[in-house]
C-alpha positions as CSV (number, residue, x, y, z in Angstrom):
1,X,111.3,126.4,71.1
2,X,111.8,129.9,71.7
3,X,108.5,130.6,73.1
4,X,108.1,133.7,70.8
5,X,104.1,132.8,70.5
6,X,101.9,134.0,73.5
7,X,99.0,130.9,73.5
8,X,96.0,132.0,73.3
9,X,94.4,130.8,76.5
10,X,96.1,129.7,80.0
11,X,94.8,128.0,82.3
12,X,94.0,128.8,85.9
13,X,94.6,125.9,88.1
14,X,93.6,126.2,91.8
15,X,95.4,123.1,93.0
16,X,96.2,119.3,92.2
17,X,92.3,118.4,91.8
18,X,91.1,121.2,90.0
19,X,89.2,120.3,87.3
20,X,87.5,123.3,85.9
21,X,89.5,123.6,82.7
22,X,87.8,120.1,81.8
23,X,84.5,119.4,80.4
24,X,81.8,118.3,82.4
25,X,80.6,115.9,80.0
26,X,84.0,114.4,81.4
27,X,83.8,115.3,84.8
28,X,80.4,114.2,85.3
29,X,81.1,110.3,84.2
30,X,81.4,108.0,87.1
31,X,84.7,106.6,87.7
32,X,84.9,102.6,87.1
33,X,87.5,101.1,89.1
34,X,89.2,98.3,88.2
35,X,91.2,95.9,90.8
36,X,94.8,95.7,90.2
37,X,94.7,91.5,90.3
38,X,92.8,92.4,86.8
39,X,94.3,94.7,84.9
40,X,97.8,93.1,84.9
41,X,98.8,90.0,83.1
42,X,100.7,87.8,85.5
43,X,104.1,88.7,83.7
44,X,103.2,92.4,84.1
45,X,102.6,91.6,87.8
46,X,105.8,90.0,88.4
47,X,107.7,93.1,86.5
48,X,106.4,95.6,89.7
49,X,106.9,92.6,92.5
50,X,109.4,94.4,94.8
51,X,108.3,98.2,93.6
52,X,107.6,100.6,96.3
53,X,108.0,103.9,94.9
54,X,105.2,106.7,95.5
55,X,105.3,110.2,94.5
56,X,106.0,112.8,96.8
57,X,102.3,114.3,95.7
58,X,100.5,111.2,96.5
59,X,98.8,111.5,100.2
């Protein structure tokens, strides 16, 4: 809490998709997308009906 410990490593970040401080082995899987339709149950779906939020970050 008092932030009396310097960490031993800090990481350089070179902008919102900078991904050097991960592994490859990570970086290098293909992504598998999944449509939305699927990865909701119909209750879940009906929860985030009327939401319209998106993050200021989001392009």
């Amino acid at each position: 809490l008092d932030r009396a410990v310097t960490p031993p490593f800090v990481a350089t970040i070179c902008g919102l998709e900078d991904i050097t401080n991960f592994d490859r082995r990570f970086t290098s899987i293909a992504p598998i997308l999944i449509p939305q339709e699927e990865s909701l149950t119909e209750e879940a779906q009906e929860s985030f009906r009327d939401f319209e939020w998106v993050a200021d970050w989001v392009g």
